[in-house]
N, C-alpha and C positions, 0 to 999 in steps of 0.2 A: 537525630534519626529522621528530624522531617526534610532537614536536605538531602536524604537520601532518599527518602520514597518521591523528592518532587522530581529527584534524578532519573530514577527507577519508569515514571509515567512520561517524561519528555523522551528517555531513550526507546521507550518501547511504543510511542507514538508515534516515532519517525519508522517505527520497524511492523507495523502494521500487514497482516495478509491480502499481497494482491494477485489478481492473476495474470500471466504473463508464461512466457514460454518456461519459463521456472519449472511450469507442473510436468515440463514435458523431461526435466530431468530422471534420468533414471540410474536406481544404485548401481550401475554398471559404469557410468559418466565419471562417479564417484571413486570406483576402483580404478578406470583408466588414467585419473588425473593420479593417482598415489601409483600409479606404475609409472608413469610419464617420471615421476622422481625416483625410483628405484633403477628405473632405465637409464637416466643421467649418472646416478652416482656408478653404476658398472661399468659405464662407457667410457669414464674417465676417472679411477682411484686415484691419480695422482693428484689434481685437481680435490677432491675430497681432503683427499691426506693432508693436504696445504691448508685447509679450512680447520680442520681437527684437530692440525699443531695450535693454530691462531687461537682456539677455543680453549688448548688445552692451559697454554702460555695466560689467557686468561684467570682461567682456575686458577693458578698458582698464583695472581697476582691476590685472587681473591680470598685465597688460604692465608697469607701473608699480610692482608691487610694494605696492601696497595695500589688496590682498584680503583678505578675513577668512575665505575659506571656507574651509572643513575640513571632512574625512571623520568620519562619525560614527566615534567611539570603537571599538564594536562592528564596525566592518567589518572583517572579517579579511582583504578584499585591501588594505586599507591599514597595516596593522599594521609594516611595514617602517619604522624610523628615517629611512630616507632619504625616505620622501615630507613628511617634517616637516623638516626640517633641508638637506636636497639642494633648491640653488634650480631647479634643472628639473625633478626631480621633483614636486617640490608647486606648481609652474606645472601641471605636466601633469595631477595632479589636481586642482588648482582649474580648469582647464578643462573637466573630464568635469565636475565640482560644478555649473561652470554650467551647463550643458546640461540637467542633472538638476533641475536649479533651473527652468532658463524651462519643459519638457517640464512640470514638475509643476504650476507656476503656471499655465502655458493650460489644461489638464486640470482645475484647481478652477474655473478659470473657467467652462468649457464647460456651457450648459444642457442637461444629459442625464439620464434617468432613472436607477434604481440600476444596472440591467440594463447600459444603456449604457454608463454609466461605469466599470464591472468591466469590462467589455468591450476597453474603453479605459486602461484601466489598465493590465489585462493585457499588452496588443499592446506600450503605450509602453515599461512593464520588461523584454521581453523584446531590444526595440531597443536601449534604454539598458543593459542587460546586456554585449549585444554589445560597444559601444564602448566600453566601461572599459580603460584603457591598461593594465592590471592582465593583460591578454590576449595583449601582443605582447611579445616579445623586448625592442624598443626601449623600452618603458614600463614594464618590469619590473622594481625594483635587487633581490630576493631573484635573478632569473633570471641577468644580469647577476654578479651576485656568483658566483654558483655556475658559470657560464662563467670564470670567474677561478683560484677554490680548483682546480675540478679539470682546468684548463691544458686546457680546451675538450673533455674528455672529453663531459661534459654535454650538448653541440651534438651529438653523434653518438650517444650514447644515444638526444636526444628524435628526433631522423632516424629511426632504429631502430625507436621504438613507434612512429612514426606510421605507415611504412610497415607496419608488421606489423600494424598496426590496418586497414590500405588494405587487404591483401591479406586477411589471415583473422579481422578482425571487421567486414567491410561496412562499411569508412569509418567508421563507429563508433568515439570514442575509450572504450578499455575502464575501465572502473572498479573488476575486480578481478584479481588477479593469482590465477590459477585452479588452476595448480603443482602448489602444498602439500595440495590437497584430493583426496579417492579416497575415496567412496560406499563403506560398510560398513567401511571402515580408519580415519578419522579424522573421520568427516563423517558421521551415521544411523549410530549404532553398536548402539542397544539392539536386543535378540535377537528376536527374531519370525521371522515365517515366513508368508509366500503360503498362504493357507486356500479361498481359491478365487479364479478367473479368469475375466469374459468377455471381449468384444470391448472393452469401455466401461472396466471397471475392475477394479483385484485387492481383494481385501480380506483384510488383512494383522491375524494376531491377534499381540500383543506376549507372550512371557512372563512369565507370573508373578515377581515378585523379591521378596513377601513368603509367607509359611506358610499366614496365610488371606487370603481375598478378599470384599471386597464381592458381595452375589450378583447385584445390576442392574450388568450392562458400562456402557461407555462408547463410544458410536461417533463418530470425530472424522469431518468431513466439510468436507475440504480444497478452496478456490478452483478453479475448473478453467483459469487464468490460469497458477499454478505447481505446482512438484510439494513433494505432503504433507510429504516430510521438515525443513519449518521447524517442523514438531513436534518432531523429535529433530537437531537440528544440532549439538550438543555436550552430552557428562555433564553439563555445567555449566548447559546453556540449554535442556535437553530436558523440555518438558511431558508428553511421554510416558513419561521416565523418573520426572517427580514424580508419574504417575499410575499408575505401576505400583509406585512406593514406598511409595505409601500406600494401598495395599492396592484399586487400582480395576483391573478388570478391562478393558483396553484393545484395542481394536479402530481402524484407520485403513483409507479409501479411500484408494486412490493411482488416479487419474485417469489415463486414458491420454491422448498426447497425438495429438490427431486428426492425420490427414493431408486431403490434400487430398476423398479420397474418402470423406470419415469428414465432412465438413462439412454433413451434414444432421442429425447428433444436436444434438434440441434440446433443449428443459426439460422436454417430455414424458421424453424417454428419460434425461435424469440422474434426473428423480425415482422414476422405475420402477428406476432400480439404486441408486438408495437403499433404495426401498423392498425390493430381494432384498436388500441389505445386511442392513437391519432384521431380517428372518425370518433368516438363517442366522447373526447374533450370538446372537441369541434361540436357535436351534436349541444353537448352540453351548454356551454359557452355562448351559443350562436358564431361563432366565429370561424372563416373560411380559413384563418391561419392559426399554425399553433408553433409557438417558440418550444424549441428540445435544450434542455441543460443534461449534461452526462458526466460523470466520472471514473476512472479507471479503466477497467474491463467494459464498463458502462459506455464509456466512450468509446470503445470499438465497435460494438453492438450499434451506438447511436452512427460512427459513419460508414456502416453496412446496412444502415437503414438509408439514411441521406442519399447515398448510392443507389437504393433499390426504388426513391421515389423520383429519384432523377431519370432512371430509366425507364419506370414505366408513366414518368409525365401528368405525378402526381405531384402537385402544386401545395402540399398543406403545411409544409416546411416554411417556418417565420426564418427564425437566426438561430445557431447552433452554436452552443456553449460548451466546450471540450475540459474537461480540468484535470491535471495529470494523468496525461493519457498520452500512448507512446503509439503511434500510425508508424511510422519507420527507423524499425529495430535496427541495430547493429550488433555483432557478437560482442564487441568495444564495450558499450554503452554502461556495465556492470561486470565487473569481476567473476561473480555465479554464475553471467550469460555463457562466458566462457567454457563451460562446465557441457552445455546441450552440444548436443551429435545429435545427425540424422537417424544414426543406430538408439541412440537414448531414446529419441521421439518416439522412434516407431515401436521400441517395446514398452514404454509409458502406456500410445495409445491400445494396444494389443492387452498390455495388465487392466486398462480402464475398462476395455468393451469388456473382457471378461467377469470383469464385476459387475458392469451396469454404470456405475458412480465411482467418485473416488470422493472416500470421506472427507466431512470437513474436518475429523480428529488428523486423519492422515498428509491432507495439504498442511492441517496448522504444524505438526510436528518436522514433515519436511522443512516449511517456511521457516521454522525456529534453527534448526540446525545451519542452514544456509547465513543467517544473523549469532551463533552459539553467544559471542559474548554479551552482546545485547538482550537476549530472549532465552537465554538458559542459563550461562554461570552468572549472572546481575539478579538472579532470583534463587539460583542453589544458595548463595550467599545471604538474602536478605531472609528468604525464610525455612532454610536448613541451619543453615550456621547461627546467624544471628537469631533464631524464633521469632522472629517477626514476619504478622502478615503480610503480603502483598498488600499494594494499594490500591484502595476503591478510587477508580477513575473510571470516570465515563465513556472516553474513549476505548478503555481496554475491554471494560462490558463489551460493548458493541462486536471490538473485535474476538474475541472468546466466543461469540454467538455467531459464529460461522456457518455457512449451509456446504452441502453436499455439491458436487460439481459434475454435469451429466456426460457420461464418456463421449458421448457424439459430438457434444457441445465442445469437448476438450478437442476434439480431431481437427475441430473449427478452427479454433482458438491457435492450435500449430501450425495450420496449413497457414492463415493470414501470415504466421510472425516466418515460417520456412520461403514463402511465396514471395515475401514483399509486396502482399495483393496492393495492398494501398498508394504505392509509391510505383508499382507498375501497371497501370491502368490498362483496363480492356482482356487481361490475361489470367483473368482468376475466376471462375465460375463458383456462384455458391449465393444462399438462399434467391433459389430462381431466378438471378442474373449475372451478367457479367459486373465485375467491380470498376467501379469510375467515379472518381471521385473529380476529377476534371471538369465533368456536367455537373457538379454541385455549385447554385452560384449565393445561396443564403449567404449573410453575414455572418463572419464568425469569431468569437470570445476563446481565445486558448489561455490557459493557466498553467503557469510549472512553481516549483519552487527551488530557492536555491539549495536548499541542503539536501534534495530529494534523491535515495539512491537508491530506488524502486524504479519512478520512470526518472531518468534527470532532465533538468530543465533544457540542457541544450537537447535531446532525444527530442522532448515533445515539440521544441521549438520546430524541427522539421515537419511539424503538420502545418506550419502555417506557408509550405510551398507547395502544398499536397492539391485544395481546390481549386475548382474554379471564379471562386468568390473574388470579389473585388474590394469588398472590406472586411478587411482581417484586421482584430487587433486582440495582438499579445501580450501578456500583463506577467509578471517573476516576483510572487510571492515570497516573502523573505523566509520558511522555513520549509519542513520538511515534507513527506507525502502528504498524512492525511491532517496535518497542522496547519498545511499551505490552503488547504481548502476550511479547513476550520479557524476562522482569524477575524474571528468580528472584531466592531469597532470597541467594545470594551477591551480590547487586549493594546496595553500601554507600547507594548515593543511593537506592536505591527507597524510594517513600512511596505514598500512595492515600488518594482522599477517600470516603466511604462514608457513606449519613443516619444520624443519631444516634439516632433515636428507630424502631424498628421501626414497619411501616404503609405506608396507600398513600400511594406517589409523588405526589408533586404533579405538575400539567399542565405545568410548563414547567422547563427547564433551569435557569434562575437562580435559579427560587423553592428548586429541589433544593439548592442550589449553596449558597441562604443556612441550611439546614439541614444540614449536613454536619460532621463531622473529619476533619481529616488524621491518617494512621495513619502510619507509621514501617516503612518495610520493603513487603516483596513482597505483591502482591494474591493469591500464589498460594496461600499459606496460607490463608487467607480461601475463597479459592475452591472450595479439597479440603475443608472442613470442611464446606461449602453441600453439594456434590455425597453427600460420605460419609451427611449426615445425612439425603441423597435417593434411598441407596444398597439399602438395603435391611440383610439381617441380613449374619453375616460367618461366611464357610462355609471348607471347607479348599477351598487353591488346586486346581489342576485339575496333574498328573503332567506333562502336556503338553500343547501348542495343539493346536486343530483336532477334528475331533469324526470317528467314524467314516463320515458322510456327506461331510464337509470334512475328510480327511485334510492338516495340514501339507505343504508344498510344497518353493520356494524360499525360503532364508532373507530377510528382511528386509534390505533395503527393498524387495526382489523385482525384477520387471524392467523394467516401464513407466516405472521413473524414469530410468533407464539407455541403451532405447528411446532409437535416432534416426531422424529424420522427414527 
């Protein structure tokens, strides 16, 4: 069982909530794609009828006993002895095979264009998911077996988390077990303190933990989807403590999370608290420069900032750190993207104003369905069937601890990813300027990962043709979303591919890809060495945080992460 729960935190680590045009899906998107296949099959029965003999002709092979189908290797709900050697069991899976067979056969057949066919793809996996016997009691021998060992204890465990899921996780089956974790005890431990407060957000300076200090900070500028502390989740996995060990001076926003009456701040009012962010690191600091690190959502935010201080000819921008963060979208890029309409968006953003906010119970449940196998049946199974908890992982805390998303802020969020603000410069009006990321000339750090199927790495790699900087360097962490960015040097398997030869990027992801090494070990080393050497000189640390205009506050991680809505 514990290679299943390590299965359980790596699949659902790579499947993490992020923002992106996603939220702009609406259950209309949903029904269009299942008509899009009810449309096919009318248009052509005969073509159908062709697929349903093949299917049928299956079944009898599989009545008979002379099937050849079998689960690929790789599938971890087949993994169980018994669906190979158990003659109803492997009937039972060679009947979902077929299905999976003829579903995928008419699907190649079908004349559609790419758009369509991701569209179709998507809808038919998420169906096919559903019916895997791998899902019920009766089609399950690990579930079955473990109704046995523990003399039906098992049966009244998974009763247990489902009801407790029914009443206090929204029908939602949970996918961390939440327990073990207590904010500033064993979960955001490094030392800081609340340096100042508005409505919008705190901004949290970390202590010093070496003698001297780099004299350009560091301002991290966290998603407004979760709360900051997946910078410091553990001693072991904290960017914020490698940035404070290596002598950078660290600074983190912590976002508050809107309520319903708070659903008018939009990307005007997050870039104006970045921008007081900016001046009181600076004030703090002494320092005329301030280096920005961002990730996700964060990273759009940060280059709609980069943008607005390039235009209004504000200089306090060091070098900017981008990490899986996607500036020029394609419908391509993801299978689900496929999914958004113009017609989706605009009744997405029409549902959001009328509420004010869109919950974070309601993005996590949409985000889980768009993943079903990953983030719902990998947990119907582990703690319905099997009576087993969920696993306490750190990363799933964090993510389970979602905030709210402000309808205005979402309007924003669709206009960049509809507009292509970023990648068509001078033509997208919004927080009080026009977008240009072309006068951006800071150095810039992008991150992708290779497994990442949130943003993917060739998507993000198109930000490195986006400014106007002159030194860009691109780094391809070897795993998934929020893995790729959490990969310190204690993790044995971390590696990273980086170009061999110093220079500009070339225009497209593969040409990069055929010019590349892989390195051995963590990007973060790498990374502190970019930053240090963009750091400035190395001064003595500062006695204490906070400066006599920002006196120190509440200890780190302050109170907006804590904050319920």
């Amino acid at each position: 069982m514990a290679d299943g729960k390590v299965r359980l935190e790596n699949e659902a680590a790579q499947s993490t909530n992020a923002l992106g045009p996603l939220v702009g899906v609406a259950r209309e998107d949903f029904v269009g794609a299942v008509a899009l296949l009810l449309r096919e099959t009318a248009s052509d029965p005969g073509k159908v009828f062709k697929h349903a003999r093949a299917m049928g002709e299956d079944m009898v092979k599989i009545m008979t006993g002379k099937s050849d189908l079998a689960p690929d290797p790789k599938d971890k709900r087949f993994m169980d002895p018994a669906w190979q050697y158990n003659p109803f069991f492997r009937a039972g899976a060679q009947y979902y095979l077929a299905v999976q067979k003829g579903m995928n056969s008419w699907l190649t057949e079908l004349e559609l264009d790419e758009l369509e066919r991701n569209r179709a793809n998507f809808i038919a996996n998420i169906i096919l998911d559903s019916l895997a016997p791998t899902n019920t009691l009766a089609g399950n021998p690990a579930a079955q077996k473990q109704v046995i060992n523990s003399g039906g204890l098992s049966l009244i465990k998974g009763l247990q988390n489902a009801y407790n899921d029914i009443v206090h996780n929204k029908g939602m089956v949970s996918q961390v077990d939440k327990r073990p974790f207590k904010l500033g005890e064993n979960i955001a431990t490094s030392k800081g303190n609340v340096v100042h407060r508005t409505e919008m957000f705190e901004l949290i300076q970390y202590a010093p933990t070496t003698d001297e200090v780099y004299e350009i900070p560091q301002l991290t500028i966290p998603p407004q989807i979760n709360k900051m502390y997946i910078n410091d989740l553990s001693p072991e996995k904290s960017i914020i403590k490698w940035q404070l060990d290596n002598g950078i001076q660290t600074f983190v926003i912590s976002w508050r999370n809107p309520s319903k009456e708070q659903g008018r701040w939009d990307m005007a009012d997050y870039i104006a608290s970045c921008e007081e962010a900016l001046a009181i690191v600076s004030e703090i600091s002494g320092s005329k420069k301030v280096n920005v690190s961002a990730g996700c959502s964060g990273g759009q935010t940060a280059a709609v900032l980069a943008s607005k201080l390039a235009a209004t000819k504000n200089d306090i921008l060091g070098t900017l750190t981008l990490m899986v963060c996607v500036l020029h979208p394609k419908d391509t890029d993801i299978e689900a993207g496929a999914l958004v309409s113009e017609n989706g968006m605009q009744l997405a953003r029409q549902r959001a104003a009328k509420k004010g906010v869109i919950k974070a119970d309601d993005l996590a449940r949409g985000f889980a369905w768009l993943r079903p196998n990953d983030l719902i049946w990998n947990y119907v199974i582990n703690n319905y069937l099997l009576g087993m908890d969920p696993p306490a992982f750190d990363v799933l805390y964090w993510n389970s601890d979602a905030t709210n998303l402000s309808a205005s802020l979402m309007g924003d969020f669709l206009t960049l990813y509809e507009t292509l603000a970023f990648s068509t410069p001078g033509t997208v009006e919004m927080a009080d300027h026009t977008i240009d990321l072309t006068k951006v000339t800071a150095d810039l750090f992008i991150l992708g990962g290779v497994t990442d199927h949130i943003t993917p790495w060739k998507a993000t790699y198109r930000s490195t043709q986006l400014f106007g900087s002159k030194d860009v360097t691109y780094v391809l962490s070897q795993s998934g979303h929020m893995q790729a960015i959490l990969n310190p040097p204690t993790n044995p398997k971390a590696k990273y591919f980086v170009q061999k030869k110093k220079g500009k990027l070339p225009p497209t992801a593969d040409e990069w890809l055929q010019g590349t090494e892989e390195v051995k070990g963590s990007w973060w080393p790498f990374w502190i060495e970019w930053i240090q050497d963009r750091a400035g000189e190395k001064v003595a640390a500062p006695e204490t945080v906070g400066s006599k205009a920002y006196p120190a506050q509440e200890s780190a991680p302050g109170l907006y992460v804590v904050e319920e809505v």
